[in-house]
N, C-alpha and C positions, 0 to 999 in steps of 0.2 A: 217665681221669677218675675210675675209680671208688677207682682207689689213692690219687688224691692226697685225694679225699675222705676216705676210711678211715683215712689221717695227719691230715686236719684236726679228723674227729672226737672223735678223741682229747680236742682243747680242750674237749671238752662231758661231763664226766663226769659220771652221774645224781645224785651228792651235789652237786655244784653247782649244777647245775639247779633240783634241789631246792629249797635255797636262795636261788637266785635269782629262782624263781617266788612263793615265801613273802613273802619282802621284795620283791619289785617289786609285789604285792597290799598290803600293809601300808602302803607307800611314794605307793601310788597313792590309798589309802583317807586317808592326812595330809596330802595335798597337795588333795583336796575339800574337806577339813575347813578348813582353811587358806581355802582361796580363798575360801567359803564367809562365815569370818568375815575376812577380808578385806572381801568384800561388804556386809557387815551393816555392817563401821567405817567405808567410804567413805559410804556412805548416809547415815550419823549425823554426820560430817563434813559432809556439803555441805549437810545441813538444817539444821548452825550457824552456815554461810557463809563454813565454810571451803575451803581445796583442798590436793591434795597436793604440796606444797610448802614446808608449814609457814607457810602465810600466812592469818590468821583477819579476815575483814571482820563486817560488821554481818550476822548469821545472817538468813533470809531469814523464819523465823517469828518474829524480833523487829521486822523491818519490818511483817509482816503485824499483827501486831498489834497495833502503835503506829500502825497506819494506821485500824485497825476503833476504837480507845479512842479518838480523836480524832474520828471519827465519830460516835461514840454521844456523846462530848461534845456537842459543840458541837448533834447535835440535842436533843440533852437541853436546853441553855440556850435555842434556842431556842424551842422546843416547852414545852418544861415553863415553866422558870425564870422566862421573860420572861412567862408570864401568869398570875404569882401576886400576888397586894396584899401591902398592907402586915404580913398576920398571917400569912403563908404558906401561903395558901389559895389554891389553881389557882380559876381563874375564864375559863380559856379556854374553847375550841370542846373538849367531852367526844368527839365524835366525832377529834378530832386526837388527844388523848391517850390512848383507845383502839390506833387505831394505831399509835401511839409503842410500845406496848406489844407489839399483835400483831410489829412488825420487831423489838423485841428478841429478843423471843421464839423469831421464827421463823431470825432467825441466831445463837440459844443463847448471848446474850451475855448474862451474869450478873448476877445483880441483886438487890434486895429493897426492897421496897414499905413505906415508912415512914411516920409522920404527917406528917413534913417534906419526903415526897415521894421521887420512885425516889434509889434510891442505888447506882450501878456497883460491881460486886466485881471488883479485879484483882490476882492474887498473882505479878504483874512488876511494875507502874508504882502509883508515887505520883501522883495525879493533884488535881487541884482545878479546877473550873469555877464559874463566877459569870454572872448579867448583873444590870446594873445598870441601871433606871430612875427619873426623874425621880419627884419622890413628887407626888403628886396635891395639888390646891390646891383648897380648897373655894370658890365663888364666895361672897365678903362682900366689902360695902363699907370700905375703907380711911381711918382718918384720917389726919392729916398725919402725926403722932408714929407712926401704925403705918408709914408708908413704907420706913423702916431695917429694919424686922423685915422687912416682907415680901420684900424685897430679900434678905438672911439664909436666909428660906424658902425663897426659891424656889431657891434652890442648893445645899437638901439633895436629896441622893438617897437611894433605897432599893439595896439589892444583896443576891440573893439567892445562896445558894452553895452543892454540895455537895462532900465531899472525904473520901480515907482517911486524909489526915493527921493526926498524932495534935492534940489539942487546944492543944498545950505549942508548937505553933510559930503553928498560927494560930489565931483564936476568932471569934467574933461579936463580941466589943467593940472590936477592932483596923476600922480603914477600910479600904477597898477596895485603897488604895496601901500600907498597912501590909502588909497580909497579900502584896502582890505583893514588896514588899523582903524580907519577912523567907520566902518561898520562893526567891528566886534569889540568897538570902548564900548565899557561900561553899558552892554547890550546883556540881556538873558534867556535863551529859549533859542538862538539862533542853530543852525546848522549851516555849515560850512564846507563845499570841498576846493580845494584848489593844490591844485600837483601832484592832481591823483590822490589826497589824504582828505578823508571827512575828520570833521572837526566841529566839537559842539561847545557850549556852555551848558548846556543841561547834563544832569546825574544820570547817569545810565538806570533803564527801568530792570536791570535785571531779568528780563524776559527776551531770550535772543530768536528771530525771525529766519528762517534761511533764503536764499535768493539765489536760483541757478542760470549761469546765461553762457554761450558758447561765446573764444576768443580767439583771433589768429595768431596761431606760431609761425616761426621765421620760416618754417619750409613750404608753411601755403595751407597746411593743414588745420582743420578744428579739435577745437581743447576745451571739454567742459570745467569750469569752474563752479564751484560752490562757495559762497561766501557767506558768513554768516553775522548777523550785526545786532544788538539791540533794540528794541521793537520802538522805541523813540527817537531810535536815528534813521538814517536810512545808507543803503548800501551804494558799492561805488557804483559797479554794472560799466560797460564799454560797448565796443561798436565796430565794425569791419565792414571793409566791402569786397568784393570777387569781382575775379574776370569777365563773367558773366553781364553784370552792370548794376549788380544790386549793392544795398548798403543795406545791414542791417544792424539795429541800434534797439541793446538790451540796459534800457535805465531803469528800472524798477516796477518796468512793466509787465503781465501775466505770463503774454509772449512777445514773441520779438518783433518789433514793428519794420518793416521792409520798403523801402523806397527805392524808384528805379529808374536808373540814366535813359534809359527807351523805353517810347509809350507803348502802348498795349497793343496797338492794331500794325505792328512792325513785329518782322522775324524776330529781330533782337530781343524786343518785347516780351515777348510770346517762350524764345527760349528761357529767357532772364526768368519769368514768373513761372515756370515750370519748377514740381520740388523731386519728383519721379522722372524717371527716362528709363524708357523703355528697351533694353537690352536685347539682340539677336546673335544665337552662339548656336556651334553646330553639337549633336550629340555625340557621347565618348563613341560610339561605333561609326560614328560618322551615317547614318542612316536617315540623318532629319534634320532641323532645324527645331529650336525651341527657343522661350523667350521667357525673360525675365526682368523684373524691377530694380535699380539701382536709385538709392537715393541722390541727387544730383551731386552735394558735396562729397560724394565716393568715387566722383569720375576719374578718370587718370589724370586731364584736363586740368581737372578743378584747382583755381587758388584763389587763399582769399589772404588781404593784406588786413593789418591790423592798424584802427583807427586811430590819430592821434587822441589824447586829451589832456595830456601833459600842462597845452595851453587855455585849459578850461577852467573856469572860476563859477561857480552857484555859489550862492547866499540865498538862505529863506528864514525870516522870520515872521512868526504870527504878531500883526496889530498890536499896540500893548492894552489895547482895552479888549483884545477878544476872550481871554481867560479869567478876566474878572465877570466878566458880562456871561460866560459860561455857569463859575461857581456859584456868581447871585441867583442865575436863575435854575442849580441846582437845586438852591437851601430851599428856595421856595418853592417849586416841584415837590420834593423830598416832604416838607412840612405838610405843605396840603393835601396830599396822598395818605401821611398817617391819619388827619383829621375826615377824609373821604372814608376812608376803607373803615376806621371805627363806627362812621355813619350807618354806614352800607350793611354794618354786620350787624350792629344792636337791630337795625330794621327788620332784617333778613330773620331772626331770630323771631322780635313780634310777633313778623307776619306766620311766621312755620308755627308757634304756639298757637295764637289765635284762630288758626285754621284748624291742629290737630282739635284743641275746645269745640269748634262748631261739626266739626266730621263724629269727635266722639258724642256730642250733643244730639246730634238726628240719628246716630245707629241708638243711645238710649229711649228717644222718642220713639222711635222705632219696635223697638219693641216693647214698650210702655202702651204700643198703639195711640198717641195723642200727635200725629202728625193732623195739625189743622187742613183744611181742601185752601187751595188756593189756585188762581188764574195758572199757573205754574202745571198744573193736573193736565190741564186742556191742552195742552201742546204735545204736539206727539214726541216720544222717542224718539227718530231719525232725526229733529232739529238740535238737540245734544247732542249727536251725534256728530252733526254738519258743523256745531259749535267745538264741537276739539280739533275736528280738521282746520277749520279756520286759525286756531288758536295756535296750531302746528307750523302751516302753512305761515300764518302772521309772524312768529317768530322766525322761521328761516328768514324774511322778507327783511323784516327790520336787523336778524343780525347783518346780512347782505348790507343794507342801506349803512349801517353801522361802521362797519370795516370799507366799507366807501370814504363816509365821510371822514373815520380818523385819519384814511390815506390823502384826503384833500385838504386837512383840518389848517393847514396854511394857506389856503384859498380863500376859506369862510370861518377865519378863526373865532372872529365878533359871533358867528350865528349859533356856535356849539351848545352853548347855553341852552338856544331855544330849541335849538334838536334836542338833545339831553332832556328838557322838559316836556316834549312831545314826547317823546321812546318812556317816558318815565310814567305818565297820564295813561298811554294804550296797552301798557301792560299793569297797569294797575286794572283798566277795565278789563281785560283778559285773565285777570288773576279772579277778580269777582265773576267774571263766567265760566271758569270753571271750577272755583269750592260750590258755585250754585248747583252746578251740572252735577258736582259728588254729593252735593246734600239729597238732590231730588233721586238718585238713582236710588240712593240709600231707601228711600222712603219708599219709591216702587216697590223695591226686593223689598221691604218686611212688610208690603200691602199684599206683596203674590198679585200683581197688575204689572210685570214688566214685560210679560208679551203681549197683553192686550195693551198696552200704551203704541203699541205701533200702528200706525196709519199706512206705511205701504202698500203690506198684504191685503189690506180691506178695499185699500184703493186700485189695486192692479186688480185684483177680483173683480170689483164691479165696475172696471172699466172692459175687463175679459168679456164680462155679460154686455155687456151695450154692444161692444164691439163684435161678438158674434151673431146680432140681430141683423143689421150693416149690411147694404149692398156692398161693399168694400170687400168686406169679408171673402163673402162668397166667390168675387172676383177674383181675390186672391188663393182662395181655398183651391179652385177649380182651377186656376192657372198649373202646368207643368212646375217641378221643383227643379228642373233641369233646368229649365231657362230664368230660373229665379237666380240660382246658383251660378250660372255663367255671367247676367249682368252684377251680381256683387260684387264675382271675383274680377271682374272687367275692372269696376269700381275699387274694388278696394288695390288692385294694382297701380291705378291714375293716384291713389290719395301716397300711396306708399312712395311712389316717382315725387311725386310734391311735395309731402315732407323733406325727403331726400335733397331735392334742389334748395328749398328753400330754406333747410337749418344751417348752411356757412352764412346767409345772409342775414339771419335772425342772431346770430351769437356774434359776426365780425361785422353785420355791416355801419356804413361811414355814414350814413344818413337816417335820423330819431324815425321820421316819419316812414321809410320805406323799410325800417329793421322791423319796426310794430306791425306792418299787415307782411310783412313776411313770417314773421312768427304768430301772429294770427292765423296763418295758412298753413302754418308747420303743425301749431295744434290741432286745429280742424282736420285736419289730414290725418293725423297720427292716433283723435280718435273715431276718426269713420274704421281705419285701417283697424286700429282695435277691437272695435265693435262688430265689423264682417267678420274678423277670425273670432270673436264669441258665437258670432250665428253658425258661420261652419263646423265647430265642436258640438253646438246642440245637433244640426243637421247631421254631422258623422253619427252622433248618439241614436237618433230614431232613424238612422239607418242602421244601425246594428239592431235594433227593435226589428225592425221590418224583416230584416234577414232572419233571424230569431222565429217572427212570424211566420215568416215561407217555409223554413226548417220545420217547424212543427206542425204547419200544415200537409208539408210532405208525408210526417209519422203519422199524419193523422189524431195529433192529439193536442190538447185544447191549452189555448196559449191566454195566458194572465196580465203580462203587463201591456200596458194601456199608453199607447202614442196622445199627445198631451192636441186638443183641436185647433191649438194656436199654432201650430207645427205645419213648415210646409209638406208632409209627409200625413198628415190626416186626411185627407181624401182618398190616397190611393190606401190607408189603412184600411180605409171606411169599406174603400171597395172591395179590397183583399178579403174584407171578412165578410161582405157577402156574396160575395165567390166562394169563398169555404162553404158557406151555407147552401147556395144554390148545387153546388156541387155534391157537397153532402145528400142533399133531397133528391136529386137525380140518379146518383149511385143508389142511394136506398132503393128507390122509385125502381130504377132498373132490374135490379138483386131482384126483389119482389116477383116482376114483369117474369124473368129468365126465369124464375125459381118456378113458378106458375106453368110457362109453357113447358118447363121439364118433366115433371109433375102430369103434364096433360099427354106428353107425348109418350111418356113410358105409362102411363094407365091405357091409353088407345093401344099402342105396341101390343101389350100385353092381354087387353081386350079382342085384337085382332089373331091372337095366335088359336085360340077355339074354335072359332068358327071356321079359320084356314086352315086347321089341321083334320078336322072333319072334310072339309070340300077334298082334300089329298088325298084320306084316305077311299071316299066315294070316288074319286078318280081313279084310285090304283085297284079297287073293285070292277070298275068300268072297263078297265085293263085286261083282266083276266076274262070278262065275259066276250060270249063270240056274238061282234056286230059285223056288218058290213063295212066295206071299203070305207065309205063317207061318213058312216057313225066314229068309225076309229077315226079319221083322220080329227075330225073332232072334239075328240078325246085325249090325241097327241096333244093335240093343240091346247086345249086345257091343261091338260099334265106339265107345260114347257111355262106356260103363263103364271097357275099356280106356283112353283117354284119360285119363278122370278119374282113373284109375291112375297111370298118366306122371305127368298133372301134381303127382299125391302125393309119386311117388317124386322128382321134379325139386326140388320144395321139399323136400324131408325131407335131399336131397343138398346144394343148396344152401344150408340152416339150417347143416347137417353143418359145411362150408366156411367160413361165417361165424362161425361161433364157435370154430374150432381156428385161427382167425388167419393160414389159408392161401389162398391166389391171390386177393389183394388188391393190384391193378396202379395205384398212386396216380399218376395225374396231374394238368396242371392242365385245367381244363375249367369253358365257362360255364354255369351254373346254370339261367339266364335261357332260351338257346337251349335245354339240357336239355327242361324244363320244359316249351317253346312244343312240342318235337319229342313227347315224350309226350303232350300234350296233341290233339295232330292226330292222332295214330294211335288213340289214345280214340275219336277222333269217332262213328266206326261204334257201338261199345258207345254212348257218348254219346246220341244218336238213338232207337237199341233200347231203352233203357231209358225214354222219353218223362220224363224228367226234367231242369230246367231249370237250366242252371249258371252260376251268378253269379261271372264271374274279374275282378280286382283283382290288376293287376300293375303296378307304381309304379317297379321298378327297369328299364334300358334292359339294364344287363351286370353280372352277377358271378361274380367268377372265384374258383373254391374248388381245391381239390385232393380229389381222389379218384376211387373207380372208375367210370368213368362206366356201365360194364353193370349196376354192382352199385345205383347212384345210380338208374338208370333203372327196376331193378326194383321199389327203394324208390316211385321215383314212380308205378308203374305200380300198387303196391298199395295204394294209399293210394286212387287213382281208384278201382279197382275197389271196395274196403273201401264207399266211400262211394256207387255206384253200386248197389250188390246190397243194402248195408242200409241205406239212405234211406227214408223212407216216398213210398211213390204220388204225383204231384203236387207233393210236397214241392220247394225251393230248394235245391241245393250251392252253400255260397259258397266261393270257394276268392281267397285274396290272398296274393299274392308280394311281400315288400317287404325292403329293404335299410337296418339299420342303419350304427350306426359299424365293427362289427368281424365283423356277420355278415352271411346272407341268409335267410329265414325265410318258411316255406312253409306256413300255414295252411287245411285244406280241413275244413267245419263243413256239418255237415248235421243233419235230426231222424230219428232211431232210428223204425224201423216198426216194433218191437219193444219193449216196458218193459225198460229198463236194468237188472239187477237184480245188475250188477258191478260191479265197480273197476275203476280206472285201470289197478294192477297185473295184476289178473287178465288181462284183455284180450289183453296183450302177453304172457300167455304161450306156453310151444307147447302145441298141439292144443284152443286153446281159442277157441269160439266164444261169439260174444254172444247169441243164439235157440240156446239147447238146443234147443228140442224141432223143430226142422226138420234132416230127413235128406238132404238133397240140399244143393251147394252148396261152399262151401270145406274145405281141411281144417283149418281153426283156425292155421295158417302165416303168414298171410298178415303181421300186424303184427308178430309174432316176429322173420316174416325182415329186415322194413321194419327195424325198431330194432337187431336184431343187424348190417345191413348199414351202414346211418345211422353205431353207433356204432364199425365197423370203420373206417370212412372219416374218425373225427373228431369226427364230428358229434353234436347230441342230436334224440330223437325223444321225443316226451310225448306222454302223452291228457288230457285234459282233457273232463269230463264235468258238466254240470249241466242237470240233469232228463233228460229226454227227447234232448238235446241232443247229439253228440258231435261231437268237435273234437281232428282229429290235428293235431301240429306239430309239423316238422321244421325243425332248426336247423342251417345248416352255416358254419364260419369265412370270413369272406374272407381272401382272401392279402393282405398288407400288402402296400407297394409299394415296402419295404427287403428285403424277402423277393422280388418280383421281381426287384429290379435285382439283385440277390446270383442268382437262378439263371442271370439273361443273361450275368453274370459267368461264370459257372464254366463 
């Protein structure tokens, strides 16, 4: 493989290359340029109505246009024209004409305000508008010989008119039909309505438009009509007004344009502009009131009359040079667009080949291995990288600026060129940085150098090392992550409020300079606010670690991953794990320590039982022989003290036992009989101690598991505990009772004594509740109780208020899947 590479390379020699990366840039940079105005001449074509095909219809802003000057006509004659007298003096509704004026106005339709009344400016359409009204007859009496005159009279009219037409075709001393023949001689392209009929010279285009506008019938009511007409004429449309004080007037507009006899800050006003009214009706039950919308022409009220226009006259033609001056500057649009776009694609083409030659060119050098070292090596990865962003980013920017300028390209038509060949240059050199960026990548990948060409990692590395040398550091290390975490989120709230306020004024506002540091502030903002929610995801993250840590340090078992030392969570890791440690060593240490003294005290116990059983029995020898009075008492006395020895060294032996977790014989066994059996052999102490014992025993049987000698000596200490420090006379209550899972053994009595311990204290060893009495237990007694209790399973607790004191011992019951599982086995 690698020979035949090495032959194929050869096709790729660096002077071609050369050359062939120069011109596939140049190549690629004429073929933007190209499309480019490509783009700009299709645009300009389809807004004359034409299409690529060399076929020119009626341009879509000559319809718009001829659709708005028909508009403003015809409400011109009616609004204006139809309420002037005979001297051409407006004598309508002032509040109409007003409005006539704010709609011109407010849709920039051109004009100029003369003593003969408004006058339209349009530098397309020749236009003329008239209405014509009956002239006004004064009431006189008629004599016979005036009959013929008035008859004469009364079929003059008045006709008022405005127009750009020059003087020399029509005048005021021509008739109303004069001046209509001598605009459609030998005219082309016109439209015409007059007595309600449109009327054209042009061919109908065979495409019909529909137009719907509401009209008044005789009884006050509205009537929709649908008209439909030619897309090169235009349609009639009409006009009404109501009792209300509106007029509204539907000429060929989207909706219906509304003008109104009272201004706006009056009742009438107010009513009039209203198109809802709001309805109050009682319910069928009559139980309420409810309320409803009615559109206003649905009232009972409501009428509306219907406009004249009978005496209306429009005329509009376009210029006679507008449609020559249209198709010239079609052909040649049309022309130069096929000579662009052929450009643009031989180019486009070049550049795609000349590029796939140098991409296929470096994957064969490539693995031929003869990629030369060049300047090129030494640059890291991440800079290609930062180079296709740019290269991304630069294109959105310049399509942006692009679709700017074709929208302005009648602003700066002269400068398009030199844009076009700026746009043309910066993507040529965008073209040549990125076939480089694919050439060099290529060469990495077949060198196996594409992760060591990165410079970040090496550089955050040994910026990590410096930076954990650094009093900074430390500062920060050692600081709480709680108040780290509070000032971000402080922070990253103030940047988020910031953004916020300040992105309407970065995208709308009116002013260069203060839209730029407001959108400055909006990105600043937007990535601080970014960057705090990356640091709280790593923070949530080695808090779950930490959590992780503590869970396993709870099981006591040895936890692996590793919180990173740039984290504000590395200190207290740090310290968590030498707290596991120190902890660890202390437990051991102690284990040890207890294991020792357990160890020491059951070897002494056990050492001491020989030589005390010897002195017992030389005692109870001493016994039998015959002393004197004072020898015996002596002897008593020994006999009483001995014992109280045993029975030290039996408990101190037994505690020993109970807590090294040895000769603990579990069986099962009932609690209940336990308990009654302890209980009877008591008696005798019972009695002796002239003390009254209140028992509450509620369960019949429960069966526990554990030692029963050891269980019994529990129960036994527990009697005694409460027989020996009970006060005089005092009640023991003692209750046996059986929950769901366990059996629970309470024995409460009142201290002869002031309590002056705790619960803990109590149960420990060698500790009694009356210091100051020398005679009696050896403080063993609840030790052994709770050490044996919780050998067996079980829990033992004191519980103490006031005066009061209250052992409880708690032992499981056996479930009765756990029995049938041991009869099993």
């Amino acid at each position: 493989m690698g020979t035949r590479s090495k032959k194929i390379s050869k096709f790729f020699p660096k002077a071609v290359r050369v050359t062939a990366f120069i011109t596939a840039c140049v190549a690629a940079g004429i073929a933007l340029f190209g499309e480019m105005d490509v783009s700009r001449i299709k645009d300009r074509i389809f807004e004359m109505g034409g299409d690529m095909r060399g076929n020119l219809e009626y341009p879509e802003i000559y319809r718009t246009e001829l659709k708005n000057m028909y508009e403003q006509l015809c409400i011109l004659g009616v609004c204006e024209l139809a309420n002037m007298d005979e001297n051409g003096k407006y004598i309508g509704n002032k509040n109409v004409q007003s409005d006539l004026l704010y709609y011109f106005d407010f849709n920039e339709y051109r004009y100029k305000k003369t003593g003969e009344g408004i006058v339209p400016y349009s530098d397309i359409f020749d236009y003329y508008v008239s209405y014509t009204v009956p002239e006004k007859m004064a009431d006189e009496v008629l004599t016979d010989d005036e009959t013929t005159a008035e008859e004469e009279r009364a079929e003059r009219t008045v006709t008022h008119f405005v127009t750009n037409i020059s003087e020399d075709i029509i005048n005021d001393k021509m008739t109303e039909q004069e001046r209509i023949n001598a605009l459609t001689s030998n005219k082309y392209g016109y439209i015409l309505r007059s007595g309600d009929v449109i009327s054209s010279s042009m061919v109908s285009s065979g495409v019909m438009d529909n137009y719907s506008y509401q009209v008044a019938e005789k009884n006050g009511k509205l009537r929709d009509v649908n008209e439909s007409y030619p897309d090169n004429y235009l349609p009639m449309g009409g006009w009404y007004s109501d009792n209300y004080g509106r007029h509204v007037f539907s000429f060929c507009n989207d909706s219906p344009i509304k003008f109104y006899e009272y201004p706006e800050n009056t009742e009438e006003g107010f009513t009039a502009r209203r198109e809802w009214v709001d309805i109050e009706s009682n319910t069928a039950e009559g139980s309420g009131i409810y309320y409803s919308t009615l559109p206003i022409c649905d009232m009972p009220d409501y009428k509306a009359t219907s406009g004249d226009t009978e005496g209306l006259t429009v005329y509009i033609e376009p210029e006679d040079y507008y449609f020559h001056s249209i198709y010239r500057e079609y052909e040649d649009l049309f022309s130069e667009y096929l000579e662009t776009r052929s450009l643009s694609l031989q180019c486009g083409i070049l550049a795609l080949l000349l590029i796939v030659y140098l991409i296929a060119g470096a994957v064969v050098r490539g693995l031929a291995g003869e990629h030369e070292s060049s300047f090129a090596d030494k640059l890291p990865f991440e800079l290609y990288i930062g180079a296709w962003l740019l290269i991304l980013m630069g294109t959105a920017v310049m399509g942006h600026m692009y679709w700017g300028m074709v929208y302005s390209a009648d602003e700066r038509a002269g400068d398009s060129a030199y844009w076009y060949l700026t746009y043309g240059a910066i993507f040529a050199v965008m073209t040549g940085i990125a076939v480089h960026s694919i050439i060099h990548v290529i060469k990495l990948i077949s060198q196996g150098r594409c992760r060591r060409s990165f410079a970040l990692p090496k550089l955050m590395k040994k910026l990590s090392e410096r930076y954990r040398t650094t009093s900074l550091y430390e500062t920060r290390r050692n600081r709480p992550a709680g108040s780290g975490l509070m000032r971000r989120s402080v922070r990253s709230l103030v940047a988020f409020l910031a953004a916020t306020l300040m992105l309407p004024s970065s995208l709308y506002g009116s002013k260069d300079a203060l839209q730029i540091a407001a959108a400055v502030v909006c990105v600043a903002a937007s990535v601080y606010f970014i960057y705090s929610q990356i640091r709280a995801i790593l923070l949530a993250r080695d808090l779950t670690k930490l959590d992780r840590r503590i869970t396993e340090l709870n099981r006591n078992t040895p936890f692996e991953v590793e919180i990173s030392p740039l984290s504000e969570l590395s200190r207290p890791s740090d310290m968590l794990k030498n707290i596991s440690d120190t902890v660890s060593d202390a437990v051991e240490e102690q284990i040890k320590s207890e294991r020792m003294k357990i160890e020491l005290v059951a070897n002494v116990s056990h050492d001491l039982k020989t030589p005390l059983t010897s002195i017992i029995s030389y005692i109870d020898l001493l016994k039998k022989t015959e002393l004197d009075d004072e020898a015996m008492g002596y002897v008593q006395i020994l006999d009483k003290k001995s014992q109280k020895l045993k029975s030290i060294v039996a408990d101190v032996f037994s505690l020993a036992k109970a807590t090294s977790g040895i000769d603990v014989n579990m069986e099962e066994l009932d609690f209940v009989r336990l308990f009654n059996q302890c209980l009877a052999d008591a008696d005798d102490k019972i009695n002796e101690s002239g003390k009254v014992v209140k028992l509450s025993v509620t369960a019949d049987t429960a069966p526990v598991m554990g030692d029963g000698n050891k269980l019994y000596r529990v129960l036994q200490n527990i009697i005694d505990n409460a027989l020996k420090y009970s006060m005089d006379g005092s009640r023991i209550f003692m209750e046996l009772k059986r929950t769901e899972d366990d059996v629970v053994l309470s024995v409460k009595n009142t201290s002869s004594y002031p309590i002056e311990f705790t619960a803990d204290e109590i149960t420990e060893r060698f500790v009694r509740g009356d210091k100051s009495r020398t005679d009696g237990g050896s403080g063993l007694g609840l030790s052994i109780a709770k050490s044996f209790t919780e050998a067996c399973g079980g829990h033992f607790d004191i519980e103490l208020e006031g005066d009061m004191f209250k052992a409880v011992m708690t032992m499981p019951l056996i479930k009765k899947e756990q029995a049938e599982e041991k009869e099993i086995i």
